[in-house]
C-alpha positions, 0 to 999 in steps of 0.5 A: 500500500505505501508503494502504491501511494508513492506511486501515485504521489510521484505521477504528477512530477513525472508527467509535469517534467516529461511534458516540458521536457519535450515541449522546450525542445520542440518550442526552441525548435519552432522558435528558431525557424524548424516548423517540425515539432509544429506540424507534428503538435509537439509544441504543447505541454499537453502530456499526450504529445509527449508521454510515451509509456515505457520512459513514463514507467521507467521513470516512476519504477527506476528514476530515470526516464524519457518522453518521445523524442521531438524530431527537428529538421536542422536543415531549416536552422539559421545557423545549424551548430549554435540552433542545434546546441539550443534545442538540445540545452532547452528540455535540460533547462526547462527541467531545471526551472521546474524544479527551481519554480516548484521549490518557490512554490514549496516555500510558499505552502510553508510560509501560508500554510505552515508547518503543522499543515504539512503534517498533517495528512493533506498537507503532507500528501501535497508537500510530497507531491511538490518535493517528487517535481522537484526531484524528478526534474532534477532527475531528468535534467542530470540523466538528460546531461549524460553524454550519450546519445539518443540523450541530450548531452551527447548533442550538447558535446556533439555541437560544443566540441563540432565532433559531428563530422569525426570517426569518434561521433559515429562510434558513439552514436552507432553504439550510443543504446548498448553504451546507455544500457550498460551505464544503467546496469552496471549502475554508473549511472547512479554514481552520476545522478546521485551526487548531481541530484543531491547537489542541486536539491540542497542548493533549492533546500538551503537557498529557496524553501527554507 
């Protein structure tokens, strides 16, 4: 029973962060001239353009999930390097304000509400809620950095360092899903979402909600 209401208390923070997550990507995207993410109603927070069931899954069960990519046409880019660099930092980003905008308002329940409110049975149910955006955001944000592909921090290295066109970029990208899946089982990943989470979270902590 305790698993099934942290189950349920946590699906608001996944849908919040995977629906903007995508959103971002697909609204910098249309922003900076790729119509894509437009025709194919990407740019939109409604979850059912974004969510797909297994990332959905994943993410509530292991702590680490994704929506469905949005697809992007560079070709329509100004400038392909610098756009392709923005639309890969967007979802990282928009995680991050999620998680700062959620912190405010946690801050904000505290000082009108109180701490006896949070104590109390609603008032905690709601406290845990704004705590799993936060974290789940963060998540999402760190896990999205790790920089192999199909995840955005392979895109981000890809443009910063304009490895694009190197035997190093196709290697890592051919084999960017069996690379992933190892980190995940060999548990590396945890040794980079773990100390990264944490840092952020205590700076919301100390500097925002209290």
């Amino acid at each position: 029973m305790d698993w099934l209401i942290s189950t349920i208390l946590i699906i608001p923070g996944v849908v919040i962060g995977l629906s903007f997550h995508e959103f971002a990507h697909g609204w910098v995207a249309y922003k900076l001239g790729d119509p894509t993410p437009k025709f194919q109603g990407r740019v939109t927070v409604n979850p059912k353009a974004h969510i797909d069931p297994i990332g959905f899954v994943a993410l509530m069960l292991a702590g680490f999930g994704w929506g469905v990519p949005v697809e992007i046409n560079p070709n329509n880019f100004k400038n392909r390097r610098r756009d392709e660099l923005l639309v890969s930092l967007a979802g990282v980003v928009m995680n991050l304000i999620i998680a700062v905008v959620f912190g405010f308002i946690m801050k904000l329940v505290l000082m009108g509400a109180g701490a006896g409110f949070i104590d109390s049975s609603l008032g905690g149910a709601l406290w845990t809620i704004l705590l799993y955006v936060v974290q789940i955001n963060l998540v999402l944000m760190i896990f999205n950095l790790i920089p192999v592909p199909p995840l955005d921090g392979f895109s981000i290295i890809t443009e910063l360092f304009n490895i694009r066109h190197t035997q190093l970029y196709y290697t890592i990208y051919n084999n960017g899903f069996f690379i992933l899946m190892a980190l995940i089982i060999f548990d590396i990943t945890d040794l980079i979402l773990t100390p990264g989470v944490s840092f952020f979270m205590e700076l919301i902590w100390d500097y925002i909600i209290f």
